[in-house]
C-alpha positions in Angstrom: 6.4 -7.1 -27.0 3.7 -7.9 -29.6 4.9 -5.1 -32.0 1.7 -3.0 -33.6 -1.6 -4.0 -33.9 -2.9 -4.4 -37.5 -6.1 -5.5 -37.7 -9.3 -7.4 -36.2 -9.2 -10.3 -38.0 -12.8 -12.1 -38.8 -14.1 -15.0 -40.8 -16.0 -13.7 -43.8 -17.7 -16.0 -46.0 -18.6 -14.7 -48.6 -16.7 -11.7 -48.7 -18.9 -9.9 -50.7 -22.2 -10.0 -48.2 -19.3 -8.7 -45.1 -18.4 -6.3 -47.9 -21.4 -4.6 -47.7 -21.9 -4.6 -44.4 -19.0 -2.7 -43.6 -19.1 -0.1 -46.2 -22.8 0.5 -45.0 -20.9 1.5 -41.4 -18.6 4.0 -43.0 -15.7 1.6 -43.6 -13.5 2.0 -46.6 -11.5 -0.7 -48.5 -7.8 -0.2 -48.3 -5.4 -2.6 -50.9 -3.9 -5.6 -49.8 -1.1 -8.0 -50.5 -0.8 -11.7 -51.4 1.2 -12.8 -48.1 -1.5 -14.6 -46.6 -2.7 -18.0 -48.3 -6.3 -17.1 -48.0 -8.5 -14.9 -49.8 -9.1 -11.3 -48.1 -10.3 -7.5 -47.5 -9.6 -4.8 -45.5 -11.5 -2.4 -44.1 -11.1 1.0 -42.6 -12.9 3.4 -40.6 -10.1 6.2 -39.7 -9.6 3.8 -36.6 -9.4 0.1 -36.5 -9.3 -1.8 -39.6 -10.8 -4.6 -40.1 -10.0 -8.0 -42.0 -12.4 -10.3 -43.6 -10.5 -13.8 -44.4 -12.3 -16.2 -46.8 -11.1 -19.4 -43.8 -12.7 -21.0 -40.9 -11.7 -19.3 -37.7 -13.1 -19.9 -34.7 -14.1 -15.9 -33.3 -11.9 -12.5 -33.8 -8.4 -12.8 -33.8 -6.2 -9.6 -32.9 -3.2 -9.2 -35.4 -0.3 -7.3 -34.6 2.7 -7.1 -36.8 6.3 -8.2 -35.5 9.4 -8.3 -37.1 11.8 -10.8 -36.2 9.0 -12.9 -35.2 10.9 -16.6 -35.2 13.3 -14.6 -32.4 10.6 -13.2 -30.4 8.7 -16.7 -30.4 11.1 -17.9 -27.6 9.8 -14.7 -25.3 6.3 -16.0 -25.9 6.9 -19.8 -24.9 8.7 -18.4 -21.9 5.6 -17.0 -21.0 3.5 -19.9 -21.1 1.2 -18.9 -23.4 -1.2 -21.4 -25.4 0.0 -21.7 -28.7 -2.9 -22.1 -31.5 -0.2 -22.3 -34.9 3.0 -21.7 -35.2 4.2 -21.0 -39.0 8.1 -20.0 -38.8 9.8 -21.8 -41.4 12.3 -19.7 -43.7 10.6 -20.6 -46.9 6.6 -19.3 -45.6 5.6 -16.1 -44.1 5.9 -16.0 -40.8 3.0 -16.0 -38.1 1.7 -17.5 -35.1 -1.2 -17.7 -32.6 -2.3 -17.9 -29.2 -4.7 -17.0 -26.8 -4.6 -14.9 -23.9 -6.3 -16.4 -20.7 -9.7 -15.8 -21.4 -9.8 -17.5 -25.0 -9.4 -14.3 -27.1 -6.8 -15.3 -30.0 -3.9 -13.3 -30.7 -2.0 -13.5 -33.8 1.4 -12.0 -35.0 2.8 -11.9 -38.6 6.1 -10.6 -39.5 5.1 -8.2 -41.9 2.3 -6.0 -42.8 -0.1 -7.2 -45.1 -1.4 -4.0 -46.4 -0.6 -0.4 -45.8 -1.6 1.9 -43.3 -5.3 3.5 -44.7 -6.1 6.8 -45.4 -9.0 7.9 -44.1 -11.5 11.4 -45.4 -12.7 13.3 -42.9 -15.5 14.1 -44.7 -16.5 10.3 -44.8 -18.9 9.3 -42.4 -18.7 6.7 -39.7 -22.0 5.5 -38.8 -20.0 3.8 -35.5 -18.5 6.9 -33.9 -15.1 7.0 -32.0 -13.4 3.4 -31.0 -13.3 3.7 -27.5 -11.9 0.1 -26.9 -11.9 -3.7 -27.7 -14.0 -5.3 -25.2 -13.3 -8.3 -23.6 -14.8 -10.3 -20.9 -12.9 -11.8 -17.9 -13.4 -14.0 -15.0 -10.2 -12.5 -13.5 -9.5 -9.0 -14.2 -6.1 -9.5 -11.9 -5.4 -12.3 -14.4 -6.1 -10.3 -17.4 -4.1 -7.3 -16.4 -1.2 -9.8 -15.8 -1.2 -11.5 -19.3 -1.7 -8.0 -20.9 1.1 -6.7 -19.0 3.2 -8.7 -19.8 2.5 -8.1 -23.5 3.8 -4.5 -23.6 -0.2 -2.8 -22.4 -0.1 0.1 -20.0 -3.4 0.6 -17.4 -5.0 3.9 -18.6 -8.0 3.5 -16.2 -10.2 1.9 -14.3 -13.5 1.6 -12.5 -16.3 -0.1 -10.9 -19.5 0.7 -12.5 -21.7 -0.9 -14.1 -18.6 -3.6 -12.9 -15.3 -4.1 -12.2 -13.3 -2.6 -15.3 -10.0 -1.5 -16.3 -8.6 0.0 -19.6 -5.3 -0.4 -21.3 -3.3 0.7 -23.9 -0.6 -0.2 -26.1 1.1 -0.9 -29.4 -1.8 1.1 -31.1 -4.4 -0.7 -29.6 -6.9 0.3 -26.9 -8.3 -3.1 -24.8 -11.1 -3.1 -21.9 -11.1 -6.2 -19.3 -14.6 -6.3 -18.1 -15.3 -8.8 -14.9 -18.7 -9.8 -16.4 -20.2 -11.7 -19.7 -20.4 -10.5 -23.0 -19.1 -11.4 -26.3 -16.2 -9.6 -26.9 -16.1 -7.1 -29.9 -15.6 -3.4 -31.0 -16.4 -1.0 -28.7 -17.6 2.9 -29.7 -18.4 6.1 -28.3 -21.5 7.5 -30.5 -22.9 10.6 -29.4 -26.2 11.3 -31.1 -27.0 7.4 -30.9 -30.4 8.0 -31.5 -29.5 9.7 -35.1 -27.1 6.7 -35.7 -29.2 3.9 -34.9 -31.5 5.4 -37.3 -29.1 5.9 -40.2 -27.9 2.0 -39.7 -31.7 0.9 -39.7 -32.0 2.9 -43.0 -28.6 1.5 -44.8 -30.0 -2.3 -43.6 -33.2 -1.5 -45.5 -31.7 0.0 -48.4 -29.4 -3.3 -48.7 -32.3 -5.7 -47.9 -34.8 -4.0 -50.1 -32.6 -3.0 -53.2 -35.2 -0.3 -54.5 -34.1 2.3 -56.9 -34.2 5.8 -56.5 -36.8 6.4 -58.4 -39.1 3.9 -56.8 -42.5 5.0 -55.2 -42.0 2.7 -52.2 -39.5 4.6 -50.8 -35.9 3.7 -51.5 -33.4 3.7 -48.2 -31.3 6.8 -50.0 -34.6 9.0 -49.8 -34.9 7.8 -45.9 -31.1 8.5 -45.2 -31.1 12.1 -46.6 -34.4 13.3 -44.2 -32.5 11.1 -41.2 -29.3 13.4 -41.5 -31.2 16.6 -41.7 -33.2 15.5 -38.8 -32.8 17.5 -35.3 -35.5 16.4 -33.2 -36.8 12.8 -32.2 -40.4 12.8 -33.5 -43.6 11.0 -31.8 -43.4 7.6 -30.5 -46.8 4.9 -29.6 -45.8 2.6 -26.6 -42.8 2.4 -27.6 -43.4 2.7 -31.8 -41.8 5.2 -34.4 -45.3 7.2 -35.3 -45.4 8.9 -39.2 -44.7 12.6 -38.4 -47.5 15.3 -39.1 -47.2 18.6 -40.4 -44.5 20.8 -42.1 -41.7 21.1 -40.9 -39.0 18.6 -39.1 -41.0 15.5 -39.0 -38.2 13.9 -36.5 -36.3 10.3 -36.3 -39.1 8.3 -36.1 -41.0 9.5 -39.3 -38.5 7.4 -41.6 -38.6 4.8 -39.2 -42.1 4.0 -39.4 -42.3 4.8 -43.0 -39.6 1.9 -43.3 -41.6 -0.1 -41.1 -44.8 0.5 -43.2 -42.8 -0.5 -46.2 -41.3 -3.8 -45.4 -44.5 -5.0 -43.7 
């Protein structure tokens, strides 16, 4: 078995500018250790945390924590896995990688690198519930096999808008898709018309850097109408139109104020 997943590992240079980016979604910073030889954050979201690693690395890695991890490396070889890097010696700490059949990297340390984040419910997250980490496959039969044999459990399946299937395990939720996409996060967001507003707003805010008091229109005044907002406001072939009157103005007011601004 892998042991428990940890964290989506991503390249993040600089760490600053993927900072930002995630605390726009919601995420939070939790405190890390100095196991790893490279420079790094953590994020939080009151579901998957995230780490951003000052190193080249080729895509997302998954990270799972397993003790006993130079014992449980002859299990893995036994399964023929491709092995990226293993690092097992007594005098480093311990962690290896490999991929599972589609090219998505796996890696296991033998300790945790941080501790387990506490999340406010009163926080926002701008993403909505993690549903699942989406992955692409030319074989979901394949897949399901390599999974499997990881310690993952089939929760369930389908055939729309493809073939699909859904498993779970070791505190991580993964989707096999027979089709193309780049893997990632996957959410459930209800209101998505609200939210994609509210992210448009925190990329202005960070992109335009105006202060409060700024006649332009700074992203915190835009963010305050789009959380009050209940209705969806007036649209032009397809463009957020200013809304008129008193009154909820609707989504697309800000939206085209925003738009009006940055043009």
């Amino acid at each position: 078995m892998v042991g428990q997943f940890l964290e989506l590992s991503i390249a993040a240079r600089p760490l600053q500018t993927s900072f930002e980016f995630y605390r726009a979604l919601g995420f939070t910073s939790v405190p890390v250790s100095d196991s790893l030889p490279d420079p790094y954050l953590v994020m939080f979201d009151g579901h998957v945390a995230i780490g951003l690693h000052d190193r080249e690395q080729d895509g997302a890695w998954l990270t799972f924590v397993r003790p006993g991890l130079q014992d449980y490396v002859h299990a893995l070889r036994r399964l023929s896995v491709d092995m990226m890097f293993a690092h097992l010696t007594d005098d480093e700490f311990n962690r290896v990688g490999f991929t599972d059949p589609t090219g998505q990297a796996i890696t296991l340390l033998e300790a945790r690198t941080f501790p387990p984040g506490d999340w406010n419910r009163q926080n926002v997250s701008a993403c909505g519930e993690f549903l699942e980490y989406s992955l692409p496959t030319e074989s979901l039969a394949t897949s399901r096999e390599f999974w499997q044999s990881l310690g993952f459990t089939t929760q369930e399946a389908g055939t729309a808008p493809h073939e699909w299937e859904r498993l779970v395990g070791h505190g991580l939720t993964i989707g096999l898709h027979e089709t193309r996409f780049r893997p990632g996060l996957t959410y459930r967001a209800p209101h998505l018309e609200a939210r994609v507003a509210y992210l448009a707003a925190k990329a202005y805010d960070y992109e335009t850097c105006l202060a409060p008091n700024d006649p332009r229109g700074p992203g915190s005044a835009f963010l305050t109408g789009i959380i009050r907002s209940r209705a969806l406001g007036r649209f032009s072939n397809g463009t957020p139109l200013p809304g008129g009157g008193s009154g909820d103005r609707g989504l697309t007011d800000p939206l085209a104020r925003m738009t009006a601004n940055w043009n």
